[in-house]
DRENDREN-283014 format. One record per residue: residue number from 1; residue in one letter; x, y, z of N, C-alpha, C in turn. Coordinates in Angstrom, 1 decimal, padded with zeros to 4 digits. Layout:
BEGIN
<rec k="NUM" r="a" n_u="X" n_v="Y" n_w="Z" ca_u="X" ca_v="Y" ca_w="Z" c_u="X" c_v="Y" c_w="Z"/>
...
END
This chain:
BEGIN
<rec k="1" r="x" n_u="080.1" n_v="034.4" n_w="107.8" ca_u="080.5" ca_v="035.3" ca_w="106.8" c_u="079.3" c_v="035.8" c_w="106.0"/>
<rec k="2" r="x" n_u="079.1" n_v="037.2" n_w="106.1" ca_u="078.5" ca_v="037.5" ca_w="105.1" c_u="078.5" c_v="037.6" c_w="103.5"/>
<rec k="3" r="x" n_u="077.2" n_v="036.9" n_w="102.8" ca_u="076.8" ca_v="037.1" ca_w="101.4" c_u="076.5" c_v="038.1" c_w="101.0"/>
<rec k="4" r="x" n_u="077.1" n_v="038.2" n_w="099.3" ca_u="077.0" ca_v="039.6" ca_w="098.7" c_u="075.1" c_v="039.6" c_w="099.3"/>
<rec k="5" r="x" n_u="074.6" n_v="038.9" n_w="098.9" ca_u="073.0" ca_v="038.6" ca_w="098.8" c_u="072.5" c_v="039.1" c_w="100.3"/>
<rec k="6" r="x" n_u="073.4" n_v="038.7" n_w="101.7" ca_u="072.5" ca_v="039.1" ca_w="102.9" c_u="073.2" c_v="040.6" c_w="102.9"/>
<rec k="7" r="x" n_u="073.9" n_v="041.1" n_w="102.6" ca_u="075.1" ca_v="042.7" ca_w="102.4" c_u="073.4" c_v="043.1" c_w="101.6"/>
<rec k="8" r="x" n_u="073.4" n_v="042.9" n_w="100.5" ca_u="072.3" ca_v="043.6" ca_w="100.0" c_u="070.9" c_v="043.7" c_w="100.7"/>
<rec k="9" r="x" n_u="070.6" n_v="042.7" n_w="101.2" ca_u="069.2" ca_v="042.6" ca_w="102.0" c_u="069.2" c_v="043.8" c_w="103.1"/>
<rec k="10" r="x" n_u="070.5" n_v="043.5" n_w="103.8" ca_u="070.7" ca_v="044.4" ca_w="105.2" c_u="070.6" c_v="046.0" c_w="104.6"/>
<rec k="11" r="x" n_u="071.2" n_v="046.2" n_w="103.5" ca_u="070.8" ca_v="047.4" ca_w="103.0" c_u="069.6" c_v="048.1" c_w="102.6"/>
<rec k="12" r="x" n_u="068.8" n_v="046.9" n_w="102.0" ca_u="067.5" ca_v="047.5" ca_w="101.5" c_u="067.0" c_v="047.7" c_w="102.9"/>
<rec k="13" r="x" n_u="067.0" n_v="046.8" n_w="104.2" ca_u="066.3" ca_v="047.2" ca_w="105.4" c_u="066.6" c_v="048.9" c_w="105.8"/>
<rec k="14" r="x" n_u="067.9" n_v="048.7" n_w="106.1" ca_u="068.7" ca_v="050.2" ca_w="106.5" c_u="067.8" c_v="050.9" c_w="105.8"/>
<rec k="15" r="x" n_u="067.9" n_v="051.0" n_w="104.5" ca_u="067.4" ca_v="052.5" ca_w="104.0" c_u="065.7" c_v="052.3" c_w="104.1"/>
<rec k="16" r="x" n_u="065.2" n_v="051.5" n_w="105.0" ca_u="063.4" ca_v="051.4" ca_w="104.8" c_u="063.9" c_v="052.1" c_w="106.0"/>
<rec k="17" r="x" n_u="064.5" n_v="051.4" n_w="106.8" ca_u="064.6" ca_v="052.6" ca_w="108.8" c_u="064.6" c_v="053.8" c_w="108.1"/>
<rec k="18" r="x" n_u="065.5" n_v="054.1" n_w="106.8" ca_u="066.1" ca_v="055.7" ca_w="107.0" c_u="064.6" c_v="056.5" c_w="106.3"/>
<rec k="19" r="x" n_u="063.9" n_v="055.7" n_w="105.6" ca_u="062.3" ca_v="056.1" ca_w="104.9" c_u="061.7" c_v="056.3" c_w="106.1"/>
<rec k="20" r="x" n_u="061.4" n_v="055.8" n_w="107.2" ca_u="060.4" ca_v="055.7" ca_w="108.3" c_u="061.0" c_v="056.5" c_w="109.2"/>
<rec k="21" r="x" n_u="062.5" n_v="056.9" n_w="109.4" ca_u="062.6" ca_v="057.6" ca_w="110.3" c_u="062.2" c_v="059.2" c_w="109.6"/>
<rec k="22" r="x" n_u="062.6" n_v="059.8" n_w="108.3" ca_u="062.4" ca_v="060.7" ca_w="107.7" c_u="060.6" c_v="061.0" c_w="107.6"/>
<rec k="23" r="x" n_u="060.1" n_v="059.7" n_w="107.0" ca_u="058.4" ca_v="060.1" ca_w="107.3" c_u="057.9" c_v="060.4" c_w="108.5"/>
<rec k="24" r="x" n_u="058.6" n_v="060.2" n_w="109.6" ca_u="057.7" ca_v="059.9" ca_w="110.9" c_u="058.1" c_v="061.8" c_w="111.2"/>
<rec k="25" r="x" n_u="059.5" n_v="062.1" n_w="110.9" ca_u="059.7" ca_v="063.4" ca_w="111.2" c_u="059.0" c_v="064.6" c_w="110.2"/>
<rec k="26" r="x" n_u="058.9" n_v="064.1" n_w="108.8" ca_u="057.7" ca_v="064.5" ca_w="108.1" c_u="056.3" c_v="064.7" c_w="108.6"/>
<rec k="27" r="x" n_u="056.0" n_v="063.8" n_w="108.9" ca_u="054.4" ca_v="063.5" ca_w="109.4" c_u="053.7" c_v="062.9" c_w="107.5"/>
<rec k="28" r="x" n_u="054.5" n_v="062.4" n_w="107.0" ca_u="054.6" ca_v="061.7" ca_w="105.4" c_u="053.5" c_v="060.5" c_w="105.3"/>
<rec k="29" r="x" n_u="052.3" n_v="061.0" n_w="105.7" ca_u="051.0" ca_v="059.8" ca_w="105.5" c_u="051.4" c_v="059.1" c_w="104.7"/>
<rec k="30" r="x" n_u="051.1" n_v="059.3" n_w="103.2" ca_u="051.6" ca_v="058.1" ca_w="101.9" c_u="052.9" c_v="057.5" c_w="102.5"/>
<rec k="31" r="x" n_u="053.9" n_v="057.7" n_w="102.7" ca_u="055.5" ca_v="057.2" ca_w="103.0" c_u="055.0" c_v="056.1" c_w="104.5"/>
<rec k="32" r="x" n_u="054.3" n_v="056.9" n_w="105.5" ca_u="054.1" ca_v="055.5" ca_w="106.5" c_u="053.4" c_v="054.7" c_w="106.1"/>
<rec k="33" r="x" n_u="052.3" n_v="055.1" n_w="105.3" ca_u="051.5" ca_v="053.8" ca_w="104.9" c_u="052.4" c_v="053.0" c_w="104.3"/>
<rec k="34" r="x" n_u="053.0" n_v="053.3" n_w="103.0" ca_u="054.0" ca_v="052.5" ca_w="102.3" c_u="054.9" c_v="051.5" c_w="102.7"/>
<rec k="35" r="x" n_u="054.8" n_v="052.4" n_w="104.1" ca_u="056.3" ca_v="051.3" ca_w="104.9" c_u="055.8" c_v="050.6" c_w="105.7"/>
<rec k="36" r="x" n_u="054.6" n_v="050.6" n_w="105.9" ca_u="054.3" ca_v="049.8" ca_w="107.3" c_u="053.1" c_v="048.5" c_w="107.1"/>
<rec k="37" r="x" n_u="052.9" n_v="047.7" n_w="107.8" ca_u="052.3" ca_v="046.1" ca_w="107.5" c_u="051.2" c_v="046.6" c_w="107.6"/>
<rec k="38" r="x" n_u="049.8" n_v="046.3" n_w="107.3" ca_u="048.4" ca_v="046.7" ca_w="107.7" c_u="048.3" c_v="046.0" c_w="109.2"/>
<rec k="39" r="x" n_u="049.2" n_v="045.0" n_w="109.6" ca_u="049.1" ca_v="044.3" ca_w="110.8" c_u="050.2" c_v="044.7" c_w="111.7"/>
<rec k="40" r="x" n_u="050.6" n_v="046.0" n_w="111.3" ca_u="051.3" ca_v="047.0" ca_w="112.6" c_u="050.9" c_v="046.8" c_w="114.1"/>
<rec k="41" r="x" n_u="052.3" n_v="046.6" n_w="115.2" ca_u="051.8" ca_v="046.3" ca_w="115.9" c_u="052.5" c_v="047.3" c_w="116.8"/>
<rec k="42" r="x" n_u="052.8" n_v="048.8" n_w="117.1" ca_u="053.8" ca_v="049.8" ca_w="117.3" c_u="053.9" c_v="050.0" c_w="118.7"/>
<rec k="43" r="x" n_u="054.9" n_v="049.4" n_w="120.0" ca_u="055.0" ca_v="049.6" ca_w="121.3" c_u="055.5" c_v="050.9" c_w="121.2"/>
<rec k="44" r="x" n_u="055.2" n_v="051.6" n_w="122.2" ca_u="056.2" ca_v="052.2" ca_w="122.8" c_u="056.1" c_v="052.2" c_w="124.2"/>
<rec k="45" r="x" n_u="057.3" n_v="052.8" n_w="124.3" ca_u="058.0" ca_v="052.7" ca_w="126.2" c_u="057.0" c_v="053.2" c_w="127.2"/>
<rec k="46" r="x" n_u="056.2" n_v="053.6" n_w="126.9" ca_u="055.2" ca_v="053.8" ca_w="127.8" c_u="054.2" c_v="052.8" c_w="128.3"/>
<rec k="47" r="x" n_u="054.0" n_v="051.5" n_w="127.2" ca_u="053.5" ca_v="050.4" ca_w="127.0" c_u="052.4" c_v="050.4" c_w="126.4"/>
<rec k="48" r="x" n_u="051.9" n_v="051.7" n_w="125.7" ca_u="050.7" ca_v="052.2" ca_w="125.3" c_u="051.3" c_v="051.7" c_w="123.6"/>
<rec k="49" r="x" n_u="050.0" n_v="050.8" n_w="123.0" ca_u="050.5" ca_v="049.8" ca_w="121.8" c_u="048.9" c_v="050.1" c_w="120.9"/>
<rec k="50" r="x" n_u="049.4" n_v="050.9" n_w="119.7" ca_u="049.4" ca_v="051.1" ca_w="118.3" c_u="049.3" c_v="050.1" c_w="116.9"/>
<rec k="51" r="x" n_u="047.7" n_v="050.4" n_w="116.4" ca_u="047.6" ca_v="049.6" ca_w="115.1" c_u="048.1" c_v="051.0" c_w="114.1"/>
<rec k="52" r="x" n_u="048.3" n_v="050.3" n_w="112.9" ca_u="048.9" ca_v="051.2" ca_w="111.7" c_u="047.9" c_v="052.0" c_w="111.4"/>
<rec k="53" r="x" n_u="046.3" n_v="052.5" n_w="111.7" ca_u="045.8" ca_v="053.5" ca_w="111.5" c_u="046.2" c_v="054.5" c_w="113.1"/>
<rec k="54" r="x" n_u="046.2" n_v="054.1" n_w="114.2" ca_u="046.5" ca_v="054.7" ca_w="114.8" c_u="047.8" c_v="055.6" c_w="115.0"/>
<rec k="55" r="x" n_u="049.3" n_v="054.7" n_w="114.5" ca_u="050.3" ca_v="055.2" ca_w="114.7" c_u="050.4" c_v="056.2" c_w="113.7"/>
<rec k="56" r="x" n_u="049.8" n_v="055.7" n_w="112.2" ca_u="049.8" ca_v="056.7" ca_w="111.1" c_u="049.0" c_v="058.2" c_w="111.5"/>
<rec k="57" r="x" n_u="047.6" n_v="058.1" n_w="112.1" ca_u="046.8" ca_v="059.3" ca_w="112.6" c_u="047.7" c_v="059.7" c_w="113.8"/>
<rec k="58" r="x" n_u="048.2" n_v="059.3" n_w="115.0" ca_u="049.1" ca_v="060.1" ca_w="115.6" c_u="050.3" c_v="061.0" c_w="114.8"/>
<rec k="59" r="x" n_u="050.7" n_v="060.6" n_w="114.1" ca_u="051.8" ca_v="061.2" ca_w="113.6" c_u="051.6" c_v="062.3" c_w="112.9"/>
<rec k="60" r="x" n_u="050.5" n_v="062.2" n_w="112.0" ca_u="049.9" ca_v="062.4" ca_w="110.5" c_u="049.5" c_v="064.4" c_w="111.5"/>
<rec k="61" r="x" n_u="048.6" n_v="063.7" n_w="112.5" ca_u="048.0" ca_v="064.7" ca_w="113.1" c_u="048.5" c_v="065.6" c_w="114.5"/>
<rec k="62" r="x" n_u="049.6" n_v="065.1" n_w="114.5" ca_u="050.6" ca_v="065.9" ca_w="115.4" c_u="050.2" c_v="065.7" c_w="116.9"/>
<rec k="63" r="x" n_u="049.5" n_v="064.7" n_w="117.0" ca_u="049.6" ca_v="064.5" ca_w="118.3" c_u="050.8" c_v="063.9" c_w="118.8"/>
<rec k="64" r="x" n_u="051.8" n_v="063.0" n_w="118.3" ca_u="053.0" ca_v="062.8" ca_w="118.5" c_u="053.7" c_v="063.2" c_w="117.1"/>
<rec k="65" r="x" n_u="054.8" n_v="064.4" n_w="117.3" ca_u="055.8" ca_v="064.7" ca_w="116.4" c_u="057.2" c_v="064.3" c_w="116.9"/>
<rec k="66" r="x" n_u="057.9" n_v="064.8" n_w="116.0" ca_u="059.2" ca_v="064.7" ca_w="115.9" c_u="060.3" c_v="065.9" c_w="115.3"/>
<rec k="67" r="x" n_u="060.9" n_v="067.0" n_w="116.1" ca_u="061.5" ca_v="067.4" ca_w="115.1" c_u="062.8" c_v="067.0" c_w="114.9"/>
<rec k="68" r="x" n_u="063.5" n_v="066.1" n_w="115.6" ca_u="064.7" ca_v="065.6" ca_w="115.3" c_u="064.6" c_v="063.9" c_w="115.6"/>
<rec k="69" r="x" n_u="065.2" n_v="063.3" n_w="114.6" ca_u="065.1" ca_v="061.8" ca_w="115.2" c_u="066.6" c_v="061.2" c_w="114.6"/>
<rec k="70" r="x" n_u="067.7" n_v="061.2" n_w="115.8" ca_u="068.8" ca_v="060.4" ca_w="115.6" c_u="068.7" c_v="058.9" c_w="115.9"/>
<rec k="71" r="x" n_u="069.5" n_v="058.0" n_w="114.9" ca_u="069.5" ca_v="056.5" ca_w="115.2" c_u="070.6" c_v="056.1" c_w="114.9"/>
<rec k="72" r="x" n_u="071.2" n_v="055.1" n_w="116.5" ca_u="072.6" ca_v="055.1" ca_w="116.1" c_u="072.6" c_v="053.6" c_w="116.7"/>
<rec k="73" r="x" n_u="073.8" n_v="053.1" n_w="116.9" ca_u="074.4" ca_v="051.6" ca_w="117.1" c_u="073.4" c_v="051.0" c_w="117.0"/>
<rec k="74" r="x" n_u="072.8" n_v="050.6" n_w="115.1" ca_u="072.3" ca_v="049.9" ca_w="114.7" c_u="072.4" c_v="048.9" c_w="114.3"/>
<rec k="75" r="x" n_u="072.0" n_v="047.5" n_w="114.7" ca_u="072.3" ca_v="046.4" ca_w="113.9" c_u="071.5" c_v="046.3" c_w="113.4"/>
<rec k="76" r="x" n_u="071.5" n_v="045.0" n_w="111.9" ca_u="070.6" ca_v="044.3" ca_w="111.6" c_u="070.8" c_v="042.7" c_w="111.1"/>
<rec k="77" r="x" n_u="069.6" n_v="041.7" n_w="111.3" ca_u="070.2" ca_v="040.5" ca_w="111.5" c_u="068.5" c_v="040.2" c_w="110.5"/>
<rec k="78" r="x" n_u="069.0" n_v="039.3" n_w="109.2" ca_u="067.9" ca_v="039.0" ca_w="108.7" c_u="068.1" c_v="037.0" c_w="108.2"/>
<rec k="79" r="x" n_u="066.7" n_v="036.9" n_w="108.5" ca_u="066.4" ca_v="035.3" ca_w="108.6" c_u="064.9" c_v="035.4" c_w="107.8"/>
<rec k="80" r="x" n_u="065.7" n_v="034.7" n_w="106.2" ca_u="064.1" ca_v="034.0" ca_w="105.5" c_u="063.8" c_v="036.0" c_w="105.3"/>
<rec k="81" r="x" n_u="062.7" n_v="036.2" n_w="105.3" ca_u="061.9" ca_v="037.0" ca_w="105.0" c_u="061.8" c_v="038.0" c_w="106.0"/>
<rec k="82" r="x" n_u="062.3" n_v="038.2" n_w="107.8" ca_u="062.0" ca_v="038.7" ca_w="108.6" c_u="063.5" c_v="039.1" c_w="109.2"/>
<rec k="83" r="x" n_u="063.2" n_v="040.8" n_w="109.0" ca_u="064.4" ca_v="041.2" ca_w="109.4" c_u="064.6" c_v="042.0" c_w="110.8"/>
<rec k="84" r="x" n_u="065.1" n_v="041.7" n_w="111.8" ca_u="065.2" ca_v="042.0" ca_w="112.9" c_u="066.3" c_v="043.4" c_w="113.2"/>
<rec k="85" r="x" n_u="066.0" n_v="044.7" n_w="113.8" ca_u="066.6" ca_v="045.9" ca_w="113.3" c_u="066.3" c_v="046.8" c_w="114.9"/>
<rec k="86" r="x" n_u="067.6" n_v="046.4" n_w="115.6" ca_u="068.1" ca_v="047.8" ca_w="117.3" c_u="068.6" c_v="048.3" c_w="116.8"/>
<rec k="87" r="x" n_u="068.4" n_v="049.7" n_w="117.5" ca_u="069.1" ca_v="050.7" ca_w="117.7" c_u="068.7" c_v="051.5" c_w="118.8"/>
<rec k="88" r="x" n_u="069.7" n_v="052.6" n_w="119.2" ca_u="069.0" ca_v="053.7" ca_w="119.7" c_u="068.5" c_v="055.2" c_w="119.1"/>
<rec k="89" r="x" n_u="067.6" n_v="055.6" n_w="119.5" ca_u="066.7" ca_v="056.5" ca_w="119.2" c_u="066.7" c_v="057.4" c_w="120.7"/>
<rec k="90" r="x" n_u="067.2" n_v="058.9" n_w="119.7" ca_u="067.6" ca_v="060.2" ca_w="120.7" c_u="066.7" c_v="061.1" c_w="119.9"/>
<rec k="91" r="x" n_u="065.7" n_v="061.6" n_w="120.4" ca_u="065.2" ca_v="062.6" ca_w="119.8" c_u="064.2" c_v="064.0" c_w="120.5"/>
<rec k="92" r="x" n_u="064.1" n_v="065.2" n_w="119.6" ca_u="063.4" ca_v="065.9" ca_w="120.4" c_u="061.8" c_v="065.7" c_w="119.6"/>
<rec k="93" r="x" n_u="060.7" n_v="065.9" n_w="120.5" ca_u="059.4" ca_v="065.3" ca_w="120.4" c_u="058.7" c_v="066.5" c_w="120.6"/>
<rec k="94" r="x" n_u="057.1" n_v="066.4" n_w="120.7" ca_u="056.0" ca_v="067.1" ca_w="120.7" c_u="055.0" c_v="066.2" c_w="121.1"/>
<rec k="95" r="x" n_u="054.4" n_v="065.8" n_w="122.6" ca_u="053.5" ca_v="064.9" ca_w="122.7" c_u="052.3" c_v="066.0" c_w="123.2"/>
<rec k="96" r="x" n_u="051.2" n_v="065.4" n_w="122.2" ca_u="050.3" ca_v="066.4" ca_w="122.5" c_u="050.4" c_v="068.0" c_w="122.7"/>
<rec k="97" r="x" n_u="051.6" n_v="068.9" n_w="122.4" ca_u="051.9" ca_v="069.9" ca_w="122.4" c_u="052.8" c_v="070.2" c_w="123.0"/>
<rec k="98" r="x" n_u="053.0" n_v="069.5" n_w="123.8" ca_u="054.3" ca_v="069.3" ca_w="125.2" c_u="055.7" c_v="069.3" c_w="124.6"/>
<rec k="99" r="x" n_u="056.8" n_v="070.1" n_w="124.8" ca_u="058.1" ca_v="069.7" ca_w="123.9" c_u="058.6" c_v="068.5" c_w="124.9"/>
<rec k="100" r="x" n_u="059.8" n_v="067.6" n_w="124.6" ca_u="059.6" ca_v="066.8" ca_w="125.1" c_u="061.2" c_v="066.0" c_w="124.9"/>
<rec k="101" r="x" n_u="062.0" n_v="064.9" n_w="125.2" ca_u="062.9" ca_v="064.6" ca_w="124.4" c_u="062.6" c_v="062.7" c_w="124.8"/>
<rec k="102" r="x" n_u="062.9" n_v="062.1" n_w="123.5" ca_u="062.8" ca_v="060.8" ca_w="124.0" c_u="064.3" c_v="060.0" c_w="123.8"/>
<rec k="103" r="x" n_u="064.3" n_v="059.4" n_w="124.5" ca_u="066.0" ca_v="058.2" ca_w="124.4" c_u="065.6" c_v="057.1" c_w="124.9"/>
<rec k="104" r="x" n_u="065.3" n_v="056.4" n_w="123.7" ca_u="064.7" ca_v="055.2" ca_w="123.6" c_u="066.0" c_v="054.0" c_w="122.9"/>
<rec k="105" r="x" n_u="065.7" n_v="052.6" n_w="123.2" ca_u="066.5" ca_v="051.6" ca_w="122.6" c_u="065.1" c_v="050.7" c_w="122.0"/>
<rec k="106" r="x" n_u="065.4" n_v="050.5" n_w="120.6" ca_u="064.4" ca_v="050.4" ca_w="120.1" c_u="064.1" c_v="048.8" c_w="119.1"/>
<rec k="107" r="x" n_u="063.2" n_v="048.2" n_w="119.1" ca_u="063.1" ca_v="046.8" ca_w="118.2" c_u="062.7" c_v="046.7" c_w="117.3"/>
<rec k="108" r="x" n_u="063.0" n_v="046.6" n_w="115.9" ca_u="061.8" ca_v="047.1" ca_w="114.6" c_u="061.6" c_v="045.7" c_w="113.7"/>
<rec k="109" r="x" n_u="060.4" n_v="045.1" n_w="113.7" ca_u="060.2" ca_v="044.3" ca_w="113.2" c_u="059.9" c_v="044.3" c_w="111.8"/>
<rec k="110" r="x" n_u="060.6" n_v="044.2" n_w="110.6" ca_u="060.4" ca_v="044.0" ca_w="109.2" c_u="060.4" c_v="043.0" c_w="108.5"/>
<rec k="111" r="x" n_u="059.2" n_v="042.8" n_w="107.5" ca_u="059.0" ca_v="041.3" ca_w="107.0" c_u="059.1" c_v="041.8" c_w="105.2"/>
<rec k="112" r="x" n_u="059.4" n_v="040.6" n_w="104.1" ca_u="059.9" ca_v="041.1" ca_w="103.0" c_u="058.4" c_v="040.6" c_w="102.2"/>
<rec k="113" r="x" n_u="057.6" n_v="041.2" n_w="102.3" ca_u="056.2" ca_v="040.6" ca_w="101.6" c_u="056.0" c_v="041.5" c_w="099.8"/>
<rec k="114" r="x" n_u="056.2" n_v="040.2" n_w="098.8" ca_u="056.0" ca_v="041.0" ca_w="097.6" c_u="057.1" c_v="041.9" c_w="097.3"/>
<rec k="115" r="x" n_u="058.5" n_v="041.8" n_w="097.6" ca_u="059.4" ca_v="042.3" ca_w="097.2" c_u="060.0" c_v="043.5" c_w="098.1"/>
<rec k="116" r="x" n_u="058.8" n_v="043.9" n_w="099.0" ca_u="059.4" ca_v="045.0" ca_w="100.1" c_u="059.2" c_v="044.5" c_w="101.4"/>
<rec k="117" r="x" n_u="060.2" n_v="045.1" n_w="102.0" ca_u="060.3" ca_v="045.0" ca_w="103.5" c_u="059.5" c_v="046.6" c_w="104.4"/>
<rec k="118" r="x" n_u="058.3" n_v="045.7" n_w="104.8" ca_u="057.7" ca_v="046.4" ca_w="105.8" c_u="057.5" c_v="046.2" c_w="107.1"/>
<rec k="119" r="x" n_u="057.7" n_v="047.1" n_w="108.0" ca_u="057.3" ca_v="047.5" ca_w="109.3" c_u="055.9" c_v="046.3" c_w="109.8"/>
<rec k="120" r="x" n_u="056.8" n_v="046.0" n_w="110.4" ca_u="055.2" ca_v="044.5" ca_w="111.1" c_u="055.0" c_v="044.9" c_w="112.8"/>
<rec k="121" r="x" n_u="056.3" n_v="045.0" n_w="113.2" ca_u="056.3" ca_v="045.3" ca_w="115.0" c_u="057.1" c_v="046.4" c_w="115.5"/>
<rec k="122" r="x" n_u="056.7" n_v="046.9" n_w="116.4" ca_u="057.9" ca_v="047.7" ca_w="117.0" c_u="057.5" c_v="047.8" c_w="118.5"/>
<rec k="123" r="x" n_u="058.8" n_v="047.6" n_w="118.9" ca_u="059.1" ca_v="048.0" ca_w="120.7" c_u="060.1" c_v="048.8" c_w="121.0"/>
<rec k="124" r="x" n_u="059.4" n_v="049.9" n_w="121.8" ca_u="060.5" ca_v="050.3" ca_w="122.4" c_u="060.4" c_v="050.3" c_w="124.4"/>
<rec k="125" r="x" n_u="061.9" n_v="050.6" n_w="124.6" ca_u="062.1" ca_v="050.9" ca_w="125.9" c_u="063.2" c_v="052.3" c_w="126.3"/>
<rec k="126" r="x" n_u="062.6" n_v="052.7" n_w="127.4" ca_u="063.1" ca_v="053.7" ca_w="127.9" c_u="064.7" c_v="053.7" c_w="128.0"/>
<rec k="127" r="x" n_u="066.0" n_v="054.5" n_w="127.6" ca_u="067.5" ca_v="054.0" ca_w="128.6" c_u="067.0" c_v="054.5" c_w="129.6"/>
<rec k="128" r="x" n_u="068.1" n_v="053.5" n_w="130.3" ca_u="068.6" ca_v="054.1" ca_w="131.9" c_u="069.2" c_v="055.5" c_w="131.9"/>
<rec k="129" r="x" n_u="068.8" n_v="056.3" n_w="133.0" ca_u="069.0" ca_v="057.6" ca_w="132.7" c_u="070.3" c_v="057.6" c_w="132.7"/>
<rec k="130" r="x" n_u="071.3" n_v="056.9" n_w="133.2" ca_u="072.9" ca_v="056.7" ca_w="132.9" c_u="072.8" c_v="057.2" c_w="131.8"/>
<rec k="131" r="x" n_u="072.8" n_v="056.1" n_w="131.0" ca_u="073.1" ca_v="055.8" ca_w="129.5" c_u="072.5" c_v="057.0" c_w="128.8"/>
<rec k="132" r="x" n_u="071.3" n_v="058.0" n_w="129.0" ca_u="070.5" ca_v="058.9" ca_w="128.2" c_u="071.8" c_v="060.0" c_w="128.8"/>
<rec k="133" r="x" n_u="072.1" n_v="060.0" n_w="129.8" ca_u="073.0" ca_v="061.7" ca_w="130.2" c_u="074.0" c_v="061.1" c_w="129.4"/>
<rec k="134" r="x" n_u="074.6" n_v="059.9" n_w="129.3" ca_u="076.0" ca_v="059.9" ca_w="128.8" c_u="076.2" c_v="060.0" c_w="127.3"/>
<rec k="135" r="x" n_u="075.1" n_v="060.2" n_w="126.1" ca_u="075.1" ca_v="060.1" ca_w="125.1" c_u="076.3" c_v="061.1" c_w="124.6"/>
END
């Protein structure tokens, strides 16, 4: 059963995704710094892995953009201080100038240090192209 107390937690996570998905489509330097651990550790499906000056300078500087970023059948499951947060991620991209679209299923690691919950890990992986045509 859930607690008013974990109801609340799960929510402050949710709206830090919905801060990080908005900055990243921003390109919002101050807002990712804000949200993310200095000990950022950012996969992506390519397997090519990201410290938080890196992922913030990719973004910041449009080598990877974003002009649309959907996130859907999301859970979230929090234990102690560390909040564990899938979903999928459908979006249209800009890698290196290239347009591009990504459909990713995604792992977002958040930890509650000092009263906020920040960005520590993330993984993603590619769908099966099934599952990407059938959205």
């Amino acid at each position: 059963m859930l607690t008013f107390a974990q109801a609340k937690e799960e929510q402050a996570v949710a709206q830090q995704v919905e801060k990080l998905r908005k900055a990243m489509i921003d390109g919002d330097q101050t807002a990712l710094q804000n949200l993310t651990s200095d000990k950022l550790t950012y996969g992506h499906s390519s397997g090519t892995i990201e410290d938080k000056k890196l992922f913030i300078g990719n973004i910041v500087n449009k080598k990877s953009s974003f002009a649309t970023m959907d996130l859907t059948n999301q859970t979230i499951s929090i234990s102690d201080n560390v909040a564990l947060v899938r979903h999928k991620l459908d979006a249209v991209t800009s890698n290196d100038g290239k347009p591009a679209e990504a459909h990713l299923f995604v792992l977002l690691v958040w930890q509650k240090t000092g009263g906020q919950w920040k960005l520590v890990a993330r993984q993603a992986v590619k769908q099966p192209v099934e599952t990407a045509a059938a959205k």
